[in-house]
FIDOSE-599958 format. One record per residue (C-alpha): residue number from 0; residue in one letter; x, y negated, z negated. Coordinates in nm, 4 decimals, m for minus. Each point is the difference from the previous one (the first is absolute). Layout:
(atom NUM,"A",(X,Y,Z));
...
***
This chain:
(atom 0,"X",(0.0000,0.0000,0.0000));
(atom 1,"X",(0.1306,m0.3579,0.1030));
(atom 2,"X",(0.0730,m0.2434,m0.2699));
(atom 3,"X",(0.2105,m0.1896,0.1436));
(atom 4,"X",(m0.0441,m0.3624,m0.1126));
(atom 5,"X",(0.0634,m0.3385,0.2303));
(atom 6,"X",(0.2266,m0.1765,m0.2309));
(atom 7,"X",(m0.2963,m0.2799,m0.0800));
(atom 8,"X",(m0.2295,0.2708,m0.0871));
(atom 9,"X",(0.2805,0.1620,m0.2617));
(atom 10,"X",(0.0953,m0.2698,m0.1729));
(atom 11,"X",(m0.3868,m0.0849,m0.0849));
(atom 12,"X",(m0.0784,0.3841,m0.1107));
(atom 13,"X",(0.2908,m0.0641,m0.1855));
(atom 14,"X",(m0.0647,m0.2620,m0.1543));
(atom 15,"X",(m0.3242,0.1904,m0.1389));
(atom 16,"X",(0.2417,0.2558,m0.1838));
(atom 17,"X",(0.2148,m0.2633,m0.1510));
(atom 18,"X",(m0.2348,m0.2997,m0.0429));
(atom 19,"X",(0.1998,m0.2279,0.1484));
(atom 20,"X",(m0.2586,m0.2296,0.1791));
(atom 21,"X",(0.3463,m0.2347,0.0319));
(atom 22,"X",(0.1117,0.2169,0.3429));
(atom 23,"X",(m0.3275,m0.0793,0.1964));
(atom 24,"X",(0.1467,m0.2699,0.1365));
(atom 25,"X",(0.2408,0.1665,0.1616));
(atom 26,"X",(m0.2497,0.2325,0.1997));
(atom 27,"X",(m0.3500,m0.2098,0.0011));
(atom 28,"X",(m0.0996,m0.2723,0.1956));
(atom 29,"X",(m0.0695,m0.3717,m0.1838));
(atom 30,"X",(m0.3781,0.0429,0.1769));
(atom 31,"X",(m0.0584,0.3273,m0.0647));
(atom 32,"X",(m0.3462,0.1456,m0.1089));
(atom 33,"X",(m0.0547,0.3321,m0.1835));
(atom 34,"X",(m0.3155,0.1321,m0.0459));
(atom 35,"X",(m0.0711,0.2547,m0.3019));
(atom 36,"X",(m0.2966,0.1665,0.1139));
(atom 37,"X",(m0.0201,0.1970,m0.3516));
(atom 38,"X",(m0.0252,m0.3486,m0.2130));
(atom 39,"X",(m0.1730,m0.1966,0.2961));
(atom 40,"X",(0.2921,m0.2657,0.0148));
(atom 41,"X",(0.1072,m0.1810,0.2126));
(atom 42,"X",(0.3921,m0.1591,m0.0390));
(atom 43,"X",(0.1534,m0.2832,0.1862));
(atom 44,"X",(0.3470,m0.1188,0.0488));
(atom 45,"X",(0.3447,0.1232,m0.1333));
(atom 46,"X",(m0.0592,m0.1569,m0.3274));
(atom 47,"X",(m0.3523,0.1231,m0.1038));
(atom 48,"X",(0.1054,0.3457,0.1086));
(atom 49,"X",(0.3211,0.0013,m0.2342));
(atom 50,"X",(m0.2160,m0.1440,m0.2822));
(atom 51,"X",(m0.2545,0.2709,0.1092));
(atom 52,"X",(0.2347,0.3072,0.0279));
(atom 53,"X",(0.1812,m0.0897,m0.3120));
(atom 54,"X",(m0.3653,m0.0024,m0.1862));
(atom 55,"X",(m0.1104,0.3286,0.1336));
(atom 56,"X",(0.3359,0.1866,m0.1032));
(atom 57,"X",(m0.0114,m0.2070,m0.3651));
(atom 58,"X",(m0.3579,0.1137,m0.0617));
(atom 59,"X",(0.0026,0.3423,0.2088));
(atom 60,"X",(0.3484,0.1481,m0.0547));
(atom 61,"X",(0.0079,0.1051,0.3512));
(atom 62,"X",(0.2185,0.2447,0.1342));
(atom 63,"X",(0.0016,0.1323,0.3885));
(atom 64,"X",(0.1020,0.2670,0.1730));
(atom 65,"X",(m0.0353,0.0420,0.4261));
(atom 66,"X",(m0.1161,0.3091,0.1181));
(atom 67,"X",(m0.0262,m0.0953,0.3878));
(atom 68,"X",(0.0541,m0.2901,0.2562));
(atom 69,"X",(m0.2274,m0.0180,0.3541));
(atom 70,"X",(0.0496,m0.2751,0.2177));
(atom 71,"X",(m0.2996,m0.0797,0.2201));
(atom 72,"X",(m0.0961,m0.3085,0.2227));
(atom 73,"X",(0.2968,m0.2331,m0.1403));
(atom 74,"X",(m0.1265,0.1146,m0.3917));
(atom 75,"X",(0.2264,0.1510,m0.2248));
(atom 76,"X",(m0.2408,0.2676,m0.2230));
(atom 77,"X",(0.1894,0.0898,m0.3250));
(atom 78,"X",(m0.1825,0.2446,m0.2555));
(atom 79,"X",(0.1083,0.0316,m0.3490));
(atom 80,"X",(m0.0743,0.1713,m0.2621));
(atom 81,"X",(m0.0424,m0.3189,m0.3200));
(atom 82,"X",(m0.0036,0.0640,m0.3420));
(atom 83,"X",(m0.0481,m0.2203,m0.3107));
(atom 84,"X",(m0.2674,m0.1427,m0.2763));
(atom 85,"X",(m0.2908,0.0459,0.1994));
(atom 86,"X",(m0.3133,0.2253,m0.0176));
(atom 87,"X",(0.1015,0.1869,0.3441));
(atom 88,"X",(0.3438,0.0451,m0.0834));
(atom 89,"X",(0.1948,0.1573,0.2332));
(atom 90,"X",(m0.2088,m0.1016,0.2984));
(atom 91,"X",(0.1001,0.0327,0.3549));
(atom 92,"X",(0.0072,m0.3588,0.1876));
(atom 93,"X",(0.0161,m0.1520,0.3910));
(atom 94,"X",(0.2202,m0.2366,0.0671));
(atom 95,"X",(m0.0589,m0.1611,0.3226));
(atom 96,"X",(0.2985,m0.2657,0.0873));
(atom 97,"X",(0.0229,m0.2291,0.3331));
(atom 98,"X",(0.3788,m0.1082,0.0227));
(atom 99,"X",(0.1425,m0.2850,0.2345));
(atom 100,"X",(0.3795,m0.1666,m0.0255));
(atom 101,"X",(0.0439,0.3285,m0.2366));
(atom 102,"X",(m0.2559,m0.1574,m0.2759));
(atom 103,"X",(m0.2996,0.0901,m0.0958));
(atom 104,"X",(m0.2591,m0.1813,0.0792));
(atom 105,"X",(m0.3269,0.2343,m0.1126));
(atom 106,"X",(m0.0775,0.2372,m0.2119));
(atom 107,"X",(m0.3169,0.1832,m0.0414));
(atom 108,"X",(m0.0004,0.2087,m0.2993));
(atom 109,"X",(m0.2987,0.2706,m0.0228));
(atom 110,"X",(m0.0145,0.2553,m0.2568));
(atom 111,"X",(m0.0371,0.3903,0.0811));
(atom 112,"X",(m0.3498,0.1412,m0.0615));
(atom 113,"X",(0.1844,0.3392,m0.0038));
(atom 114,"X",(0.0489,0.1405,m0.3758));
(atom 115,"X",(0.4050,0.0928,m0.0591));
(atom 116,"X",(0.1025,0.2497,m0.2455));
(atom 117,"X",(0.4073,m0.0093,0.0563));
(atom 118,"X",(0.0241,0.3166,m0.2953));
(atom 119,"X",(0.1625,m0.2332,m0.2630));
(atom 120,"X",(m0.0210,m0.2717,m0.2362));
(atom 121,"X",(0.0316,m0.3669,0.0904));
***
């Protein structure tokens, strides 16, 4: 199975493990818009998406783990297994990123419906 990451794309899955919201300006775009489908949100710009990420992984304790990589139509389709403080915990999610000058520009994050038992505790 593929999991080979664009460079962009690693350094914000990354940044989930190690909650380090400061690196996503090396790989996102100042106008980029991410779209958590799971908490209907909708965040704008560089800035609100550090303040954003950094508040999920404070309050979640997120950790991430990719299990495959498709690319289809110019999209990059990541799925990860995500663990943390939260009711679903682990939970598969979609990550659906649109890249251009080797940022990222979109993401549409959409969690599994599928139920995940990976045989051990999180």
């Amino acid at each position: 199975m593929n999991t080979k990451l664009a460079d962009s794309i690693s350094i914000y899955m990354n940044s989930i493990n190690s909650n380090d919201s400061s690196v996503l300006g090396t790989c996102i775009a100042k106008d980029a818009h991410i779209h958590d489908v799971g908490e209907n949100k909708h965040i704008n710009g560089l800035e609100a998406i550090k303040k954003w990420r950094g508040g999920s992984n404070d309050e979640f304790k997120l950790k991430s783990e990719v299990t495959a990589v498709e690319e289809k139509y110019g999209i990059t389709i990541v799925t990860s297994i995500v663990s943390g403080n939260f009711p679903s915990s682990p939970h598969i999610f979609y990550y659906f990123f649109t890249i251009a000058d080797d940022l990222i520009t979109n993401i549409e994050i959409i969690p599994g419906e599928e139920n995940i038992d990976i045989g051990h505790d999180q």
